[in-house]
N, C-alpha and C positions, 0 to 999 in steps of 0.2 A: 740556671735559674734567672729570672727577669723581677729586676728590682725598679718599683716605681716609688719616689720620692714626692708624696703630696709637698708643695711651696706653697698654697692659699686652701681656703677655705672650698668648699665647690658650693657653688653660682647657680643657679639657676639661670638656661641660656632659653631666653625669649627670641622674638621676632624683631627686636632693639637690637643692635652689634656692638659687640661686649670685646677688648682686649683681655680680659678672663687674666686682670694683673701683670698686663704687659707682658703675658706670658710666650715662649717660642715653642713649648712644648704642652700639649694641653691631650688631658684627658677627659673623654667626652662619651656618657652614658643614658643610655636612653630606659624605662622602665615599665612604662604601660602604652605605648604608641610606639609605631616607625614614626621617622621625624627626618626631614632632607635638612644638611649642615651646610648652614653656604657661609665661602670665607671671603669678605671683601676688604679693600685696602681702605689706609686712613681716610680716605673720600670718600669711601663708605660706595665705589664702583665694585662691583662683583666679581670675583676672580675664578672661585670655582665653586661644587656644591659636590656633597656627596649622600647618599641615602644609605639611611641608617637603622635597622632592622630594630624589632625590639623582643627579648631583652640582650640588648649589647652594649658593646663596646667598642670604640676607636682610637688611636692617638692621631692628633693632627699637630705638625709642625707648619709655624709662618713667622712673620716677624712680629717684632714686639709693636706695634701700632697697625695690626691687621687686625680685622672683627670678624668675629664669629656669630651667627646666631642661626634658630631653629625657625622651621616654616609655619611653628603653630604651636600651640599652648600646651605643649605636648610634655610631658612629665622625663625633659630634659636637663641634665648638668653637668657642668664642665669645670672642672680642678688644673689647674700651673702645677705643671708635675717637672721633677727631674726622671732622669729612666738610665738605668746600668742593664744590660742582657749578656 
């Protein structure tokens, strides 16, 4: 069994790039839209993206001062999770 430990509230992730609580482990759900997840470093250069169907789910690991954020206004959000599998 796969145990996710919510650590913050869930955020809504805009087209702003969001450390989502300094978090390394981040859970990220998408509801009424696909939505592309791009993860950039503290200087807010682009690292990578990923497309994100809807309705789903991802985990994305980065470090704690990497941003996250959504390509569009899109009925996205993302929780600082811990995770045991």
């Amino acid at each position: 069994m796969n145990i996710l430990k919510p650590l913050s509230n869930a955020i809504y992730l805009s087209t702003t790039g969001n450390t989502v609580s300094n978090a390394t482990l981040v859970y990220i759900s998408s509801h009424t839209q696909h939505a592309i997840i791009t993860l950039a470093n503290s200087s807010g250069a682009n690292q990578s993206s990923i497309f994100l169907p809807n309705p789903n789910y991802i985990l994305v690991e980065k470090q704690p001062s990497d941003l996250l954020s959504a390509n569009s206004s899109s009925d996205v959000y993302a929780t600082k999770i811990a995770y045991r599998g």
